[in-house]
TORVEXTOR-489836 format. One record per residue (C-alpha): residue number from 1; x, y, z. Coordinates in Angstrom, 3 decimals. Layout:
     k         c1         c2         c3
   NUM          X          Y          Z
...
***
This chain:
     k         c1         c2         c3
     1      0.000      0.000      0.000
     2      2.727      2.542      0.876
     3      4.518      1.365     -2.221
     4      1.443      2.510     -4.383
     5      1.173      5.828     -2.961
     6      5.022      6.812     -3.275
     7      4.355      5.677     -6.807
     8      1.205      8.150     -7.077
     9      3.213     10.849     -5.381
    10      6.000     10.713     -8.040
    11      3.543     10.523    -10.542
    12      1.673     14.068     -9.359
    13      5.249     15.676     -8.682
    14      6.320     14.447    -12.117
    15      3.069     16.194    -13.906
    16      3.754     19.525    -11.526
    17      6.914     19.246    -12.782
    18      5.965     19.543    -16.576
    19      2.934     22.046    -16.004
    20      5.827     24.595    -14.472
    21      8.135     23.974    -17.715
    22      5.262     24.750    -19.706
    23      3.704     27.550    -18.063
    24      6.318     29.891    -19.539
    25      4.848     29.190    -23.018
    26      1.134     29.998    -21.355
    27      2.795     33.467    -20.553
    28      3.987     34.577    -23.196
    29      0.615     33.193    -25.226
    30     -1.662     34.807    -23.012
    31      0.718     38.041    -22.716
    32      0.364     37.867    -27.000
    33     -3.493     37.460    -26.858
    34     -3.688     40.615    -24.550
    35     -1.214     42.514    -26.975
    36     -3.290     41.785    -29.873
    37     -6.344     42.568    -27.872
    38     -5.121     45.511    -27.117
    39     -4.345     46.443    -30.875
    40     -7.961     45.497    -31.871
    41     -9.644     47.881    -29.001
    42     -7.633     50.567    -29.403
    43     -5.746     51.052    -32.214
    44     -8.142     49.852    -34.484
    45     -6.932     46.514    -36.338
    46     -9.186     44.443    -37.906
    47     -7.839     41.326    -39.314
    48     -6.761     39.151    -35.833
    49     -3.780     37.198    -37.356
    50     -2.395     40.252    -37.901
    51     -2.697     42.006    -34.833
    52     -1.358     38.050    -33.538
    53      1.543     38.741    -35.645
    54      2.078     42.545    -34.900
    55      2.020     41.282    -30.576
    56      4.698     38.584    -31.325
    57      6.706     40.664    -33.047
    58      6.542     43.648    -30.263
    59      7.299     40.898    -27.820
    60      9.684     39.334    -29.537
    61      9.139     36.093    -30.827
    62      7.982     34.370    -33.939
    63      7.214     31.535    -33.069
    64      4.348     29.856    -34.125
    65      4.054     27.574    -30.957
    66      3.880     30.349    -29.255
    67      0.970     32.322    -30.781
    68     -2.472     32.212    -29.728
    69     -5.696     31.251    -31.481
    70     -8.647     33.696    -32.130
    71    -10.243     32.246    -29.674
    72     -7.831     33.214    -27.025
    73     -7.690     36.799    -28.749
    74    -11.578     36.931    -28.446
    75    -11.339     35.928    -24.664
    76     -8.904     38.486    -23.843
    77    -10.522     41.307    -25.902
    78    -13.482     40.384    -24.266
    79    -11.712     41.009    -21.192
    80     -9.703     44.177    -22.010
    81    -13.071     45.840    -23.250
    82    -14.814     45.173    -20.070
    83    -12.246     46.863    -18.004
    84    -11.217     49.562    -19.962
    85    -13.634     50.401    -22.474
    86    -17.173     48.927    -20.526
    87    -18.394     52.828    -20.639
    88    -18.017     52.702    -24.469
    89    -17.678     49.473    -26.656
    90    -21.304     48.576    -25.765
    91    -23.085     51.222    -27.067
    92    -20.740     51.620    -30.029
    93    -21.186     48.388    -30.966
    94    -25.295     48.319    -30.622
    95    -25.257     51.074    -33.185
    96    -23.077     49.400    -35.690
    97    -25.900     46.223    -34.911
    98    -27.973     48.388    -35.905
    99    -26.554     50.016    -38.629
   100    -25.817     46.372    -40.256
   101    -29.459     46.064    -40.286
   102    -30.812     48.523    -42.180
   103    -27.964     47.812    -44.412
   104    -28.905     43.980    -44.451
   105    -32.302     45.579    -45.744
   106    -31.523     47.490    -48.111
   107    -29.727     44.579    -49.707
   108    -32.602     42.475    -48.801
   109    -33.108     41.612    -52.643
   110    -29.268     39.360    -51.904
   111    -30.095     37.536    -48.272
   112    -26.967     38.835    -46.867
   113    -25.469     37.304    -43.460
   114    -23.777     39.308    -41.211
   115    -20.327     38.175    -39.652
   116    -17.356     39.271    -37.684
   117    -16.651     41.352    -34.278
   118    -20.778     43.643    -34.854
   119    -22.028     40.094    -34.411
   120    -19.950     38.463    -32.013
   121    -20.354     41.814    -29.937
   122    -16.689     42.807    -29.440
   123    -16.790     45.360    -32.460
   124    -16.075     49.481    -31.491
   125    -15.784     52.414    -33.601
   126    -13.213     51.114    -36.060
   127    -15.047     48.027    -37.184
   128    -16.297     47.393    -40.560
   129    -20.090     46.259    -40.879
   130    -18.766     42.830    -42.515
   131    -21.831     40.446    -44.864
   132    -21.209     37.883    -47.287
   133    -23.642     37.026    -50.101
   134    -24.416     33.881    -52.126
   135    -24.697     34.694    -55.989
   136    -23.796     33.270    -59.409
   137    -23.669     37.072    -61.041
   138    -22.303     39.020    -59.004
   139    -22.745     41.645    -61.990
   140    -26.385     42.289    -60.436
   141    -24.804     43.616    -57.141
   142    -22.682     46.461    -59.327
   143    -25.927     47.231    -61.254
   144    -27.868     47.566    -57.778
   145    -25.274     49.996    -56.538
   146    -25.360     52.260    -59.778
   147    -29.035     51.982    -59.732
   148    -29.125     53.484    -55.953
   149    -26.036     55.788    -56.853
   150    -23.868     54.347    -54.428
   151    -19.698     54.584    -54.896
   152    -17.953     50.880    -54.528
   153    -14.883     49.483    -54.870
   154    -13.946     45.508    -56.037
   155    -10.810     43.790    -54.761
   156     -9.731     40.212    -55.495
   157     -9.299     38.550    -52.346
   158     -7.541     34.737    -51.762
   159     -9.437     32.808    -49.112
   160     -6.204     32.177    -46.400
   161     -8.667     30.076    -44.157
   162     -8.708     27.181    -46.460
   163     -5.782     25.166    -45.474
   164     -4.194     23.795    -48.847
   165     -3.597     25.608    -51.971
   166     -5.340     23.440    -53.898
   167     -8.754     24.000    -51.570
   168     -8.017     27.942    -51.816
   169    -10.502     30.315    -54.024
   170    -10.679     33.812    -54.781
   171    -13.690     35.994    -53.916
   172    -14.813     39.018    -55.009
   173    -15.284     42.110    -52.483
   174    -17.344     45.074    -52.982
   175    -16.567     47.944    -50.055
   176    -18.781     50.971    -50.072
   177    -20.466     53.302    -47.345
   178    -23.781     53.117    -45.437
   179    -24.961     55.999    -43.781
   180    -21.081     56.981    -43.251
   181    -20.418     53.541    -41.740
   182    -17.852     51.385    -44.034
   183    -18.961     48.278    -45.501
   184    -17.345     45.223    -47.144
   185    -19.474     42.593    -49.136
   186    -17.751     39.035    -49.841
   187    -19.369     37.265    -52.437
   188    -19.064     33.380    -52.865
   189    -20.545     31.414    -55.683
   190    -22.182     28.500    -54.139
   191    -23.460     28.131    -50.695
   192    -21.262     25.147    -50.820
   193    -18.004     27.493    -51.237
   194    -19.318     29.305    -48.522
   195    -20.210     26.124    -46.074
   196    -15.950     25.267    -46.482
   197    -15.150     28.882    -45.452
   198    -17.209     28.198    -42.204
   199    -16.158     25.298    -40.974
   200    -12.785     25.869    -40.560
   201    -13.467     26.677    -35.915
   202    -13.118     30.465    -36.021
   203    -14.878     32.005    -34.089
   204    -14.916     35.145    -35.558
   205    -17.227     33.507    -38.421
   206    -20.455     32.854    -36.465
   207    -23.438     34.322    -38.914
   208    -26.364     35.565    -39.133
   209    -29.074     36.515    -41.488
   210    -31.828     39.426    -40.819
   211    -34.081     38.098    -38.920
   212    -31.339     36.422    -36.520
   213    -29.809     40.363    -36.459
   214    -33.303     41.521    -35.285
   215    -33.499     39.261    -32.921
   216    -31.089     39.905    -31.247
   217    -31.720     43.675    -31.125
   218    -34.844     42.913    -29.675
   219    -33.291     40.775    -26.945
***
């Protein structure tokens, strides 16, 4: 019996042992999540791998072990908002809700979703109203813009979340303004196109279509 719980006892020490090499690592990961947080609230980045890469860099590593997720980055954003920015981000963010929707309307005609931070709830007063559309022309969205007299831009983008070259497709981006609010429109040819971008576990791609929007301004 006492031979057993020597054994146990080596066998807890041993696993302390390993959690205190690795908690270094945990550091500097959580200290990189709270960097990139930080770049997101206040200084206005929007993509999250970069602001990921811009904290590793100012804390000098590049590592890829040692970056976090965007989950950890939404976690400590979360955090850094509701400690230094709880007066503010709330109601900036309910009016860029808000604003999303009457721009989801006025696109009705193209069943936009809605995605990123003005969903999730984390968006301030440098995020982008982001909404993706499902169309085969996406011709008719540049006539519906010069019909309502409304400037855009088109970029080519390459979808990054796809993880092989091979799986990779470009998509087509309209930006233009809203009531003064800036707005980017990703188009994808098949709802099947857009089902792979989604199921890739970022979090930052939860969606939503108008009704789910005005539900939960209603809430």
């Amino acid at each position: 019996m006492s031979h057993k719980k020597n054994d146990g006892s080596k066998r807890r020490g041993s696993l302390h042992d390993r959690e205190n090499q690795r908690s270094p690592l945990h550091v500097l990961r959580s200290e990189i999540a709270y960097q990139a947080a930080r770049l997101i609230a206040e200084d206005g980045m929007h993509d999250v791998a970069t602001a990921i890469q811009k904290a590793a860099r100012q804390l000098g590593t590049t590592s890829k072990n040692m970056l976090p997720d965007n989950v950890e980055v939404d976690a400590a954003l979360r955090l850094y908002q509701s400690l230094f920015q709880v007066s503010s981000q709330p109601q900036e963010c309910l009016v860029l809700q808000r604003t999303a929707a009457d721009t989801m309307r006025w696109l009705g005609q193209f069943s936009p979703w809605l995605v990123g931070p003005i969903l999730t709830g984390t968006a301030n007063l440098f995020s982008t109203i982001e909404l993706e559309v499902v169309t085969h022309n996406p011709k008719q969205l540049e006539l519906f813009f010069l019909n309502e007299g409304t400037p855009f831009k088109t970029q080519i983008k390459l979808d990054r979340k796809m993880k092989t070259a091979s799986t990779r497709k470009n998509m087509l981006v309209y930006e233009f303004s809203f009531n003064e609010f800036p707005v980017i429109v990703t188009c994808f040819s098949h709802h099947a196109m857009r089902a792979a971008h989604h199921t890739l576990g970022d979090l930052r791609r939860a969606d939503a279509q108008l009704k789910d929007v005005e539900a939960l301004l209603s809430a």
